[in-house]
C-alpha positions as CSV (number, residue, x, y, z in Angstrom):
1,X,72.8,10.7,-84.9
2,X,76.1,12.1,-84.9
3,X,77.4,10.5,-88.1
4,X,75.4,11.6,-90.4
5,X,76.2,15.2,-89.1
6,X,79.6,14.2,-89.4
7,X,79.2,13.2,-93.1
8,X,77.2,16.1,-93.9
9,X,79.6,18.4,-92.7
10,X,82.7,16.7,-94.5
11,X,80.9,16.5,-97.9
12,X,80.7,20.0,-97.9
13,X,84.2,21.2,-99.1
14,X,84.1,18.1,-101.4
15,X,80.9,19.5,-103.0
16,X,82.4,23.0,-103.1
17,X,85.6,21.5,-104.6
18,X,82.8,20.1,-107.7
19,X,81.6,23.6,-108.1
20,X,84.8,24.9,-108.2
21,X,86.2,22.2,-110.5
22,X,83.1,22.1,-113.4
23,X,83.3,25.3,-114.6
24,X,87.2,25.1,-115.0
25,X,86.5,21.3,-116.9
26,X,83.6,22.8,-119.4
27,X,85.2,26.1,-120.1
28,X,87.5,26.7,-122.7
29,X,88.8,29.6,-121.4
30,X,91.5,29.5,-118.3
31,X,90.5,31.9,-115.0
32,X,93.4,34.7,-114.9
33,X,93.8,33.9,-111.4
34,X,94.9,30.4,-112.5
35,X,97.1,31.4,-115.8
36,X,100.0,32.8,-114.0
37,X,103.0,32.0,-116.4
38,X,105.4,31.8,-113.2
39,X,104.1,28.6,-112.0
40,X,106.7,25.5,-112.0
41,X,104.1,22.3,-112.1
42,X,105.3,19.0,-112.3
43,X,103.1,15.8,-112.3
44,X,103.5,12.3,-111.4
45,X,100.8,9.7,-111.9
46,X,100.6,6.3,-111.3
47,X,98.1,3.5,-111.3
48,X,98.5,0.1,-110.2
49,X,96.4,-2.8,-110.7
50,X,96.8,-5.2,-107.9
51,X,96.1,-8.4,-106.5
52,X,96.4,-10.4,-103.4
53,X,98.0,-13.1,-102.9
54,X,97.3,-15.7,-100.6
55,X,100.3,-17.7,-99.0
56,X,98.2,-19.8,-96.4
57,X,98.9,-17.9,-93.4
58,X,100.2,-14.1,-95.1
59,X,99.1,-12.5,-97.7
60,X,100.9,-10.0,-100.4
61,X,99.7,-7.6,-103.1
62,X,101.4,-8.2,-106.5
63,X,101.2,-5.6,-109.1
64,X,99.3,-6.9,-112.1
65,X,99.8,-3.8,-114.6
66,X,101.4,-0.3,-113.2
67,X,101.0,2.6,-115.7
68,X,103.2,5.9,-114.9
69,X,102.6,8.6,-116.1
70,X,105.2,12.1,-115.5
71,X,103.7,15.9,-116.8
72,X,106.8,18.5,-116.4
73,X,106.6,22.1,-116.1
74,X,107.1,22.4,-120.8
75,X,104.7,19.5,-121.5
76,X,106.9,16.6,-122.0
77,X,105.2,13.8,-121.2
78,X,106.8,10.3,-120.5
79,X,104.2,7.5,-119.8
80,X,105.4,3.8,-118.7
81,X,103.8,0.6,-118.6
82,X,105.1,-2.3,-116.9
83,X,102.7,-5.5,-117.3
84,X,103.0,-9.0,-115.4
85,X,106.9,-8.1,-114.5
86,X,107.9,-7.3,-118.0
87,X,108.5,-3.0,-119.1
88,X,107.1,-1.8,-122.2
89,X,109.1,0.2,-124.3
90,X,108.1,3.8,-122.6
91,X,106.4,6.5,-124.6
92,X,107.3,10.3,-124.7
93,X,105.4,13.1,-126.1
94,X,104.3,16.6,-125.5
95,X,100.6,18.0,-124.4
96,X,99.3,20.8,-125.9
97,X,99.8,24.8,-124.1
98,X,96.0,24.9,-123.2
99,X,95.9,21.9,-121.9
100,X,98.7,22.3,-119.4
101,X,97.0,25.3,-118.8
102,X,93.7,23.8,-118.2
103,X,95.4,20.9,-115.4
104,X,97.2,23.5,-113.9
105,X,94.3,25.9,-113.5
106,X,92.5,23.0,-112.4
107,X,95.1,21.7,-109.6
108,X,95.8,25.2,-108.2
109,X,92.4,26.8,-108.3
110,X,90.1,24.0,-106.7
111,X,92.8,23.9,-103.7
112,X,94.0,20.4,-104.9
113,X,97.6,20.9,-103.4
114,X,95.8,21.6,-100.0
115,X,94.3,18.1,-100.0
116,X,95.7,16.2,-96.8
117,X,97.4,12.8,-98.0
118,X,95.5,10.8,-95.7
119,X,95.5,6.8,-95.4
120,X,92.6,4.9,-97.2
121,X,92.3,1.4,-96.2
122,X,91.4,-1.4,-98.3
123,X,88.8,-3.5,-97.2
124,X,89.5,-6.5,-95.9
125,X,87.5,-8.6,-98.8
126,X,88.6,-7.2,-101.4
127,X,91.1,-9.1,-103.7
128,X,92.0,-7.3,-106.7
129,X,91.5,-3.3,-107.3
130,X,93.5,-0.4,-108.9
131,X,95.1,1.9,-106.8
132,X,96.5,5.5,-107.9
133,X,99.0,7.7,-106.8
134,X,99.5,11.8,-107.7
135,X,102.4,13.3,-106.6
136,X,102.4,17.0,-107.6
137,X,105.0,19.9,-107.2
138,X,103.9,22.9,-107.7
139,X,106.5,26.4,-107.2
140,X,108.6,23.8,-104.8
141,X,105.5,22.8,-102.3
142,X,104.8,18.8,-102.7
143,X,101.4,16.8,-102.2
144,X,101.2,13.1,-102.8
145,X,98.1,11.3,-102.5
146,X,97.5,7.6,-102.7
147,X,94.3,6.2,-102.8
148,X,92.4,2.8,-103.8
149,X,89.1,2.7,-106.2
150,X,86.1,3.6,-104.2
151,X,84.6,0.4,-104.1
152,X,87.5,-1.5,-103.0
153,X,87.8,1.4,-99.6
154,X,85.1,2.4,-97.0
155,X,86.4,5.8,-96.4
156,X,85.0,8.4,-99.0
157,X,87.4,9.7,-102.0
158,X,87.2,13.6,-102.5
159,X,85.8,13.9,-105.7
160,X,88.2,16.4,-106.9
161,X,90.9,13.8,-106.6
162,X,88.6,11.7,-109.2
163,X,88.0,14.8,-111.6
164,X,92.2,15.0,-111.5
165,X,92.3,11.6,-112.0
166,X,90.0,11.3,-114.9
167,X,91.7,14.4,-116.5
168,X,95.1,12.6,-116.4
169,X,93.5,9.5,-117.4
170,X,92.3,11.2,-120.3
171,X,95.7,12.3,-121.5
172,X,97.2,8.9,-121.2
173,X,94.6,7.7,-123.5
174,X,95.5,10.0,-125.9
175,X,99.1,8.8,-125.7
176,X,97.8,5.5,-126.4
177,X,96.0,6.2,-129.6
């Protein structure tokens, strides 16, 4: 009886986090609040596809693809890909003012920084998921948060870590093109 009270109760910043979040993702326009031109941002993502590996008796994980991705503060972007071992030559490029903007807004005004970097354990069958790590510095205060695919954890993943995470995914796609 107490855990769904528990669950209830936890879900409801995440869902306030959503409402928070939409309107900055569908609106062209930035919140004033969140366009102060004083902010130092820098972002580090990376994603990791991994694996375990079986040994008889221990196990390891060994990185199939890892895909960094690093935002400073003027919109430089560098984005590296390492597959099976081997480094691709890495790709630099800029994103656009509103843009920035936009990830900025979106990181400081949905309390993203605040997040706690808790632990999220893989489940113990799982053998090959992606796991992602944000490490963001905004005006000199650090968060990094490391967490697995949903389906490869039991714990739930803030969806405001997923809405960050699609964002940045989004960029890198762009890169790619």
């Amino acid at each position: 009886m107490v855990k769904p009270i528990v669950i209830v109760i936890a879900a409801i910043p995440a869902i306030l986090a959503i409402l928070i979040a939409i309107p900055l993702l569908t609106q062209p326009e930035i919140p004033y609040s969140a366009s102060n031109s004083s902010d130092v941002m820098e972002i580090e993502y990376a994603k990791y596809q991994l694996k375990k590996i079986s040994f008889g008796v221990t196990e390891r994980l060994g990185a199939q693809k890892t895909e960094i991705l690093l935002i400073k503060n003027n919109g430089e972007i560098k984005y590296s890909v390492t597959e099976d071992g081997y480094p691709k030559p890495d790709i630099k490029s800029t994103i656009d003012e509103q843009k920035l903007r936009k990830l900025k807004a979106l990181i400081k005004e949905t309390g993203f920084i605040s997040i706690p970097s808790e632990s999220f354990p893989i489940s113990d069958n799982v053998t090959d998921f992606q796991k992602s790590n944000i490490k963001v510095i905004l005006n000199g205060r650090i968060n990094q948060i490391n967490w697995p695919e949903q389906n490869a954890t039991d714990k739930f993943i803030p969806p405001i870590i997923s809405i960050v995470e699609s964002q940045l995914d989004n960029i890198i796609e762009q890169i790619g093109e």
